[in-house]
N, C-alpha and C positions, 0 to 999 in steps of 0.2 A: 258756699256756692252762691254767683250773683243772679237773683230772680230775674228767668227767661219770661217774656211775654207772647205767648201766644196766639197771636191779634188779628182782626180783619183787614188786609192791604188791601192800600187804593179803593177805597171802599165798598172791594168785593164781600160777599154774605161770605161766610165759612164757617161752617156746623165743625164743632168741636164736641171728640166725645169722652168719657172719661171714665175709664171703669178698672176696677181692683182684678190685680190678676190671682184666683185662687191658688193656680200651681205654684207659683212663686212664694208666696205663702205660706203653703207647705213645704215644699222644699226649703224657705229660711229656717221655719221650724226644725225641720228631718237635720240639717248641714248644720244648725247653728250660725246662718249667714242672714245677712241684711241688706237681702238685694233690694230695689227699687218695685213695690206691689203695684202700684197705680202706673197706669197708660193713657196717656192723652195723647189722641188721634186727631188729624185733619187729614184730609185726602191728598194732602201737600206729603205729611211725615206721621211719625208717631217718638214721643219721648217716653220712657218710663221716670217716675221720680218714685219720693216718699208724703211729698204732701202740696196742694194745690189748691189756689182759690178764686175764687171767679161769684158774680154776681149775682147772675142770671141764668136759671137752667131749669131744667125737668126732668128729672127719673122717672126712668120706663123699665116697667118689668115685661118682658117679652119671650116666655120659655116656649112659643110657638117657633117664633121668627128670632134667631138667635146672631147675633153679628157673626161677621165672619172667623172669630177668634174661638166662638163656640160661650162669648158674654150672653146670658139670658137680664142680667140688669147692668143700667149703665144709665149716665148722664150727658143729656144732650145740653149743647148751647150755644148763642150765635156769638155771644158777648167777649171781649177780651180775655184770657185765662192766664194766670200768672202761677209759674211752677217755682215755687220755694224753694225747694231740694229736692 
């Protein structure tokens, strides 16, 4: 697979977040299957892959305020993000 980029267009800010899906996870586990665990989000889309990297970021544990996905941690950041696979 040829590495997707991510990125801030036209120099708009764009919070990219990035967090491990646990069902999926398990579910590879339970099936024996190797779907894509990690989600990277922008309010444009969401990709799932298997591995991703990027520069600049901060992990927040937030089991208060949990995204919409029901993620209590996850990585935010504004910087370019490049999805491997």
């Amino acid at each position: 697979m040829t590495p997707i980029i991510v990125s801030n267009h036209g120099g708009e800010i764009m919070k990219t977040i990035i967090h491990v899906n646990q069902h999926i996870i398990k579910a590879n586990a339970k099936n024996g299957t190797n779907n894509p665990p990690l989600t990277v989000k922008t309010y444009k889309k969401g990709i799932n892959c298997h591995e991703v990297a990027f520069i600049d970021g901060i992990v927040i544990h937030r089991p208060e305020k949990p995204l919409g996905c029901g993620a209590k941690v996850w990585i935010e950041t504004q910087e370019p993000v490049k999805i491997i696979r």
